[in-house]
C-alpha positions in Angstrom: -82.1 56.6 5.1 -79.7 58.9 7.1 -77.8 61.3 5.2 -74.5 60.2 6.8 -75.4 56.6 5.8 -76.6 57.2 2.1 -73.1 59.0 2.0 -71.0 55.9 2.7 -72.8 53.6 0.8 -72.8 55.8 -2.1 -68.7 55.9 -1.8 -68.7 52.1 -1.3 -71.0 52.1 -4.5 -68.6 54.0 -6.6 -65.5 52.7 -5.2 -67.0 48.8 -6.3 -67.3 49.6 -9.8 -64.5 49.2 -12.4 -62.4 52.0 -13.1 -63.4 54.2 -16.0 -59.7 54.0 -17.4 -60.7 50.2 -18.4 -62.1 51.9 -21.6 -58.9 53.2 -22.4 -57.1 49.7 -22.0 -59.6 47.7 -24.2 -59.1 50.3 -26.9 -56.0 50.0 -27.0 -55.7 46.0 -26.7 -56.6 43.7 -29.9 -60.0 42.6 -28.4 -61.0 45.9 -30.7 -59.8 44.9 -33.4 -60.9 41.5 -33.1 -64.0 42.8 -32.3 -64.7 44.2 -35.3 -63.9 41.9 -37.9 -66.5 39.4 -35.8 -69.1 41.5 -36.3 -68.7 42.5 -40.0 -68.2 38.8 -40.4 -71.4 37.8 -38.4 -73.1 40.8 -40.5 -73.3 38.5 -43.3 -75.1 36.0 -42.1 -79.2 35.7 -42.4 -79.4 35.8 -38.3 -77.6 36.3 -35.4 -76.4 32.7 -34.6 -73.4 32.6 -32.7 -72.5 36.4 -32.5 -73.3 36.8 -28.9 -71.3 33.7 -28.2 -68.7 34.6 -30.2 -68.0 38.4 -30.1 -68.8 38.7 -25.6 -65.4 36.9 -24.7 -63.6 40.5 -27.5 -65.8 42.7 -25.2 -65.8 41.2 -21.7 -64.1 42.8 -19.5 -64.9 45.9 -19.4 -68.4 45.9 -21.7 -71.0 43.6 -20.3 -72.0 40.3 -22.4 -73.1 41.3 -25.8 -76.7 41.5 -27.0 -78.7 41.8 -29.8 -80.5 44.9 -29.3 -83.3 44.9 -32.2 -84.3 42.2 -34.6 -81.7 41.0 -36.6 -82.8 41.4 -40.3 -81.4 41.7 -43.9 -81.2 45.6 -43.6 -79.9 46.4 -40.7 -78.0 44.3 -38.2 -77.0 45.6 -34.5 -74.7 44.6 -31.0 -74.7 46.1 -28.3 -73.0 46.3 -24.9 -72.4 48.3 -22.1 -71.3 49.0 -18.8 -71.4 51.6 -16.0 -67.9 53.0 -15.1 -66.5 55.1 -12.0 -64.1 57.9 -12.2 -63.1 58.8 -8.5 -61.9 61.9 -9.4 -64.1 63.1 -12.3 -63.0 67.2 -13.3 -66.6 69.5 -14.0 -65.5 72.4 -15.8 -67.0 75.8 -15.6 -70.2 76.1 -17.4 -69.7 79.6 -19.1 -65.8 79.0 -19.4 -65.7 74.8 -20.5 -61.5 75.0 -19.7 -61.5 75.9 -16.4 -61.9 74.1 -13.7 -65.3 73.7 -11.6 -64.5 71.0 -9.1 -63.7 67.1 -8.8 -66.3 64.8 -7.6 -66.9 60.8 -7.5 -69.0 59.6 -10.2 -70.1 56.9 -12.4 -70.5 56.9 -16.2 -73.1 54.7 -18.7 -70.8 53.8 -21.5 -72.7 52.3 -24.8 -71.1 50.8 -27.8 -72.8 49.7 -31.1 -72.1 47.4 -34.0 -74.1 48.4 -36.5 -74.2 47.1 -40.3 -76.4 48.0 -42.8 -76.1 47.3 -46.9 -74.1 50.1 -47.1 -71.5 50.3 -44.2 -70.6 48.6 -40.8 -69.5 50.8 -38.2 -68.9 50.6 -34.6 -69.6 53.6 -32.1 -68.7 54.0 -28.5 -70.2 56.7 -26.8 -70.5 58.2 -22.7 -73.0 60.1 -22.4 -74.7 60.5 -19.4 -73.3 60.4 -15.8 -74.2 61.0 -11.9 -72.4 62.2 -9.0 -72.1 61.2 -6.0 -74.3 63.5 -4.4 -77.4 62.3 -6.7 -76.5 58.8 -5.8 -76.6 59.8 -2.0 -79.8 61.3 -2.5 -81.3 58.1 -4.4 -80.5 56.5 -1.2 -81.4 58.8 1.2 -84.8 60.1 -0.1 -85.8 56.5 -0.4 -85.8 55.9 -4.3 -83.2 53.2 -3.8 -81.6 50.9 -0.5 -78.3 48.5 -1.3 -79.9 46.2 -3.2 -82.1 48.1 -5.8 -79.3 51.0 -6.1 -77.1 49.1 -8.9 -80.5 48.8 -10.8 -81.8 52.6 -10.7 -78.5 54.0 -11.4 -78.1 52.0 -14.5 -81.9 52.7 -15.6 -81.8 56.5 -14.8 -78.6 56.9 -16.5 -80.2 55.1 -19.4 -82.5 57.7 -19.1 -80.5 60.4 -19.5 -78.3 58.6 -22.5 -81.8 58.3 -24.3 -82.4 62.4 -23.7 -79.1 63.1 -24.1 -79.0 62.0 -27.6 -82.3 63.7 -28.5 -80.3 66.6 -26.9 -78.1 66.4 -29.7 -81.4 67.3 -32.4 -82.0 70.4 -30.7 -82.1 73.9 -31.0 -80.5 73.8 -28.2 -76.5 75.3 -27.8 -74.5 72.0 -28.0 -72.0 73.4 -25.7 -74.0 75.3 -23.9 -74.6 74.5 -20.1 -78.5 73.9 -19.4 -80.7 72.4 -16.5 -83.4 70.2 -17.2 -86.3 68.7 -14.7 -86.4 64.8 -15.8 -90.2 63.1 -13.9 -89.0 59.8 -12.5 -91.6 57.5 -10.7 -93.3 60.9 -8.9 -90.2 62.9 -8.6 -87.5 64.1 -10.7 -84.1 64.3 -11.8 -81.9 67.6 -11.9 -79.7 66.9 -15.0 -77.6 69.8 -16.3 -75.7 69.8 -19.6 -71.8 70.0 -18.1 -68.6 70.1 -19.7 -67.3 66.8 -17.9 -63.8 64.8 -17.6 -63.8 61.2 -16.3 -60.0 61.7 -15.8 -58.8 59.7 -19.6 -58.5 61.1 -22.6 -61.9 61.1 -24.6 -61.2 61.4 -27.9 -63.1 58.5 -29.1 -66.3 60.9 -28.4 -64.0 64.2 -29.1 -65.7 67.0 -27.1 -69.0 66.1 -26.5 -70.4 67.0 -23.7 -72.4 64.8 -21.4 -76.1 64.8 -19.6 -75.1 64.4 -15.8 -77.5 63.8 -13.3 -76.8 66.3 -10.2 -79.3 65.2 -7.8 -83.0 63.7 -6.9 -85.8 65.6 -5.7 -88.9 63.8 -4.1 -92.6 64.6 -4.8 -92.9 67.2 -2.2 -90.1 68.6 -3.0 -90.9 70.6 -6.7 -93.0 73.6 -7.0 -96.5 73.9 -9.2 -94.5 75.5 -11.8 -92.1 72.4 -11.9 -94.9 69.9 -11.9 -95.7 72.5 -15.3 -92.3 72.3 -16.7 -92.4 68.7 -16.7 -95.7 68.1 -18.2 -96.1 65.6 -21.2 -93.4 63.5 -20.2 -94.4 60.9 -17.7 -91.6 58.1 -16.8 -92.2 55.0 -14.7 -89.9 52.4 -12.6 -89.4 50.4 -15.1 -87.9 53.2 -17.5 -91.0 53.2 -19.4 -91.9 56.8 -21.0 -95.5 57.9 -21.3 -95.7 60.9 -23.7 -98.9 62.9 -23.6 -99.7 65.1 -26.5 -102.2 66.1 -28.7 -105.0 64.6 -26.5 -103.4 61.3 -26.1 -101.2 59.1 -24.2 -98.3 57.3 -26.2 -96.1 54.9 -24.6 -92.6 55.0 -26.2 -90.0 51.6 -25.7 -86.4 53.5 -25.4 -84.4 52.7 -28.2 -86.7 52.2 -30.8 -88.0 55.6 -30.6 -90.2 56.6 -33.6 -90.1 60.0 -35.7 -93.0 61.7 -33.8 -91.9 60.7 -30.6 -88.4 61.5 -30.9 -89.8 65.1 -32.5 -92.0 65.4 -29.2 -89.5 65.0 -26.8 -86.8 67.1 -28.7 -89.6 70.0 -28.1 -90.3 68.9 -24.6 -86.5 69.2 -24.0 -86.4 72.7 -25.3 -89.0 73.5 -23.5 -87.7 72.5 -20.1 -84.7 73.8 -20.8 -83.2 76.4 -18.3 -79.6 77.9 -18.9 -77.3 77.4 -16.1 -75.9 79.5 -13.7 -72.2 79.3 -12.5 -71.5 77.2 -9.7 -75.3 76.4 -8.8 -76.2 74.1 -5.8 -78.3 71.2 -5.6 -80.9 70.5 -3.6 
């Protein structure tokens, strides 16, 4: 697609989605509340039953309908929802010096939250942790990876993606607030996603100060050098979001979100391996 037509649809993209501040507003309505107590109510119960039914309307608008996102058993008991957000005017702060001001951009957020109960507590946690600027989303389109139709789709699944790698972030050795660029493989190419200090414009103290994994921009196939193909290697991830993990002589195909001890351990290597630390006010290809 031409680069002056990926840029307006990726504006028109951004400007259709609902405003990140909607967060803001349902936290501070009584859905919340409400919310809650449906869950820890619904926790008691043997199965699910009428918990989606019952706890979407509390979530709906802005969280999409509520699901159940593993099996429902005496133990441990989960909902889920979610939605992608846009924050017109999004502030990226300085890498080496996280209070002062980078630049604004347009960009969208993947927000998560989680009802969880288990025979000791129930809790709920809301978390953004992934994003992508505009300029990755113009590159989706115009390096072919996504057209109108299918762009909704891939910006939800690759900022999935990054929410999944994200949190693994979070296990490393890594510098938690430390600004780093990673290589991500998607369906032949890869992501550039860079550890970044970033404002969606409200305040964000139901996650306090974490920082979040944001997708700066998509390179094809021909684009990456031998030694990125390298960087990469043992992580293979597919169109449908699948990851293929290759290690010690075998292929293992891991389902995101229920990601087990080896795998997770894999990946938080992989991710320390591919790890480079990121220079102030770096381009993107």
């Amino acid at each position: 697609m031409d680069e002056s037509l990926a840029r307006g649809h990726s504006t028109a993209y951004v400007k259709k989605k609902t405003d990140h501040g909607s967060i803001r507003n349902w936290l501070e309505s009584a859905r919340r509340a409400q919310a809650f107590k449906k869950f820890a109510l619904s926790a008691q119960l043997n199965h699910e039953g009428r918990v989606i039914e019952t706890m979407t309307p509390l979530l709906c608008p802005p969280f999409s309908a509520a699901f159940v996102p593993s099996p429902w058993n005496k133990t441990v008991k989960s909902v889920a929802a979610q939605f992608v957000s846009a924050a017109p005017e999004t502030e990226v702060f300085l890498p080496d010096q996280s209070d002062e001001l980078d630049f604004k951009e347009r960009s969208v957020f993947l927000n998560n939250i989680l009802y969880l109960a288990t025979e000791e507590k129930v809790e709920c946690t809301l978390l953004t942790v992934a994003n992508m600027g505009q300029h990755a989303i113009m590159r989706l389109l115009q390096r072919g990876l996504a057209d109108e139709k299918s762009l909704d789709g891939i910006v939800w699944l690759s900022m999935s993606i990054a929410r999944d790698l994200g949190q693994i972030f979070g296990l490393t050795s890594l510098k938690q607030d430390g600004a780093f660029d990673f290589l991500i493989p998607f369906m032949g190419g890869a992501f550039v996603a860079r550890t970044r200090n970033v404002s969606p414009g409200i305040e964000k103290s139901y996650q306090g100060d974490q920082w979040v994994l944001s997708l700066r921009t998509f390179l094809e196939e021909g684009m990456l050098k031998p030694s990125e193909h390298e960087r990469m290697a043992g992580l293979n991830i597919e169109e449908d979001g699948t990851m293929r993990l290759r290690w010690l002589g075998q292929t293992r195909e891991m389902q995101r979100g229920i990601m087990h001890e080896a795998d997770v351990n894999h990946i938080r290597g992989w991710l320390q391996a591919n790890a480079r630390p990121s220079k102030p006010r770096s381009g993107v290809r």
